[in-house]
N, C-alpha and C positions, 0 to 999 in steps of 0.2 A: 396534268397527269403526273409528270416528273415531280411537282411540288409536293404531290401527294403523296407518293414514294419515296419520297424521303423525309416527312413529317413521320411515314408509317416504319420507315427503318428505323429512325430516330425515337421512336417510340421501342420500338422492339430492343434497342439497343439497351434503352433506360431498362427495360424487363429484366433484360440478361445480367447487368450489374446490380438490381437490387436481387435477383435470385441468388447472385454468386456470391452476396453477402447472409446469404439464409444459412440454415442447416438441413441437411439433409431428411430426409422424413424415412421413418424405418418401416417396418411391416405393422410397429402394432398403432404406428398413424401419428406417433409422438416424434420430435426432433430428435436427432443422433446427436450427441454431444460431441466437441472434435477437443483434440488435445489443447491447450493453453497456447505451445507455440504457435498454432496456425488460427489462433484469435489477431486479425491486424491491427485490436486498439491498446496489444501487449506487446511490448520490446524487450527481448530477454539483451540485459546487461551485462549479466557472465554466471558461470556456476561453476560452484566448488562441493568438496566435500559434504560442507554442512548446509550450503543456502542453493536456490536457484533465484534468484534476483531479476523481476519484470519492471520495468517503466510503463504506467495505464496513462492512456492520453483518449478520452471519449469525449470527442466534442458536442457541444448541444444537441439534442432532441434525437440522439444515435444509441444504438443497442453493440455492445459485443455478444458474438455467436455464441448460443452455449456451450461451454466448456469445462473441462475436467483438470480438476487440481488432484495430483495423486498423492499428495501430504498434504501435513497441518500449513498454514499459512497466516502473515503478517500482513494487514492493510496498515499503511503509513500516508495518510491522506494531508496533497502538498495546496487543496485549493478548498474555498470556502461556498457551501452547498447541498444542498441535495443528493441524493443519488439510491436509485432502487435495484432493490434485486430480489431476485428469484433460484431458488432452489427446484434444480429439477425442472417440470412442468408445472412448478405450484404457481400461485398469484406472487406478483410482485409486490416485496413492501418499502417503504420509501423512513430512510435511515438519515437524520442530521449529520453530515460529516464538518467539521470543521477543520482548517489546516491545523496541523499535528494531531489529528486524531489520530489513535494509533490500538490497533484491536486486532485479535485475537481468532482464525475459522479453522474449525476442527476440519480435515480431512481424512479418508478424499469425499471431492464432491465434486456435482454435476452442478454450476450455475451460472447464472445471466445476469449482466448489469445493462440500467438504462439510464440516459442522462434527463432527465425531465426541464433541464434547466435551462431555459430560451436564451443566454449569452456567455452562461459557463463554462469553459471545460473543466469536466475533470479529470484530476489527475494526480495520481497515487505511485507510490512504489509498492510493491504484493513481493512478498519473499517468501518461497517457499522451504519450509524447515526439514531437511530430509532426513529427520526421526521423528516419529509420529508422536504427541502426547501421551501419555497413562491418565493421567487425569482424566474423573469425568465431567459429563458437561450434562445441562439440559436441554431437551428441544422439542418444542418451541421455547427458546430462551427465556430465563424469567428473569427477575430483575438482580436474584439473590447470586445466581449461575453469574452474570456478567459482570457484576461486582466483584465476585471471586477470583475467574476464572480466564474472563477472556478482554476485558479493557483495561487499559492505561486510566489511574482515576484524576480527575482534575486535580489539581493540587489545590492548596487551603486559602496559599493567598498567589496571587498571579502579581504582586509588586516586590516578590524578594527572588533570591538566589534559590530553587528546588530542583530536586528529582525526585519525579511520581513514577514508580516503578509499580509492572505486573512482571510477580517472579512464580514461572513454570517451572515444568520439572524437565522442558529442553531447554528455551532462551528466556533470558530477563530481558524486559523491554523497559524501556525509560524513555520519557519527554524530559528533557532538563531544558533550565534557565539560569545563565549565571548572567548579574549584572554586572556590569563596567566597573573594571578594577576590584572584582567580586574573584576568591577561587572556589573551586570544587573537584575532588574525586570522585570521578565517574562508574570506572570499572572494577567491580567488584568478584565476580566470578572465574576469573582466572582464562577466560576460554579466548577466542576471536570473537573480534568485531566489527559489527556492521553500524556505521555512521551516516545518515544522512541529515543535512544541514538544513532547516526552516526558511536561513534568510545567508549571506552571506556573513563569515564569521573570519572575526582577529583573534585569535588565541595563543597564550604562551604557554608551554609545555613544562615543567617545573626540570631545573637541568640541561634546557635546551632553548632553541630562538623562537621568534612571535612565524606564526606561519597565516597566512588567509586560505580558505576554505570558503569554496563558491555554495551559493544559496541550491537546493534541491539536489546536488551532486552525492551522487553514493561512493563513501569510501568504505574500503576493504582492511579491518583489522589496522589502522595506522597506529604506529609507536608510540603518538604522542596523547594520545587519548587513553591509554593503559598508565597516564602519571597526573596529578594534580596542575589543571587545566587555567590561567589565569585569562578572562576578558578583559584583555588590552584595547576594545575599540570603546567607542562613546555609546552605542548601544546595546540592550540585551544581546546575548548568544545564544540564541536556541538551537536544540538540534534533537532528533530520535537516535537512541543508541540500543541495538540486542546484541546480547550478550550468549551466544551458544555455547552452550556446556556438553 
């Protein structure tokens, strides 16, 4: 009898933590959406004026609660996968992310991600831009809208020194690669910026010393990405860089 009660607590226990990871159900029988912060598979970084900055870490076969972005926002995707989502109560649709993706969601909005991936986690950096685009968009996105409007486009050739840029009418976003012993200017727009690194990175700052810069780390507007950038290591340098205006 004891064994039983407590297989049956142990049961009820498991209830009450997958409930507590649900959302709430309203009057008209649809989920409530909760804020962003109180998503647990989002870590707010820091926020300033212009950004509000999440780290996404969704490990295999897990949903984040639906949730509300109240601006436009940036996915800067740091792992190679899958990954579905859902607007609203709609159907979920299942999007190829590859590390440095880097794209473009109009705000605000109600939506839900799930990892379908049996040993992946995903994991992104979401930057919310606290001025909303003018630009329009289409939806359900067509091929011509995304090309435009909301992705980073592959670059031409993936064995030289580039930056593929999508330039809005709040931040320019850029996937750059410069290779070894390669330079490049990066910052064009004049504003702050937001750097997150691909892989760990050697760079010399034109006027200044070699610094490293650790792999998926978010830096905040650094001085030396605002000047002609040399890779000093033996491998590419990648990194995503936006540009708030």
């Amino acid at each position: 009898m004891k064994n039983r009660i407590s297989v049956l607590s142990a049961v009820l226990l498991v209830s009450v933590v997958v409930l507590g990871q649900q959302n709430k159900v309203g009057p008209d029988g649809n989920p409530v959406p909760v804020p962003v912060t109180e998503d647990k598979y989002h870590s707010l970084l820091f926020e300033n004026q212009f950004a509000r900055v999440f780290r996404v870490e969704l490990p295999p076969q897990k949903a984040t609660l639906l949730h509300k972005h109240p601006y436009d926002y940036m996915i800067i995707t740091l792992s190679d996968g899958d990954i579905e989502s859902a607007r609203g109560i709609a159907s979920f649709m299942t999007y190829i992310c590859p590390r440095g993706d880097v794209r473009f969601m109009h705000g605000p909005i109600n939506h839900q991600l799930r990892n379908p991936e049996g040993m992946i986690t995903h994991r992104n950096i979401t930057v919310e831009i606290r001025r909303n685009s003018e630009q329009p968009y289409a939806y359900p996105a067509t091929i011509e809208s995304l090309q435009d409007y909301d992705v980073v486009p592959p670059p031409l050739d993936h064995r030289v020194t580039y930056q593929a840029v999508l330039d809005r009418d709040t931040v320019r976003a850029s996937r750059v690669q410069i290779l070894p012993g390669e330079s490049l200017v990066v910052a064009k727009v004049g504003g702050p910026l937001l750097v997150v690194p691909l892989e760990d990175l050697e760079l010399k700052a034109e006027g200044g010393e070699t610094a490293a810069y650790r792999g998926d780390d978010v830096l905040w507007d650094p001085n030396a990405f605002h000047r002609k950038l040399t890779n000093t290591a033996s491998l590419p340098a990648r990194f995503v860089l936006l540009e708030f205006k």
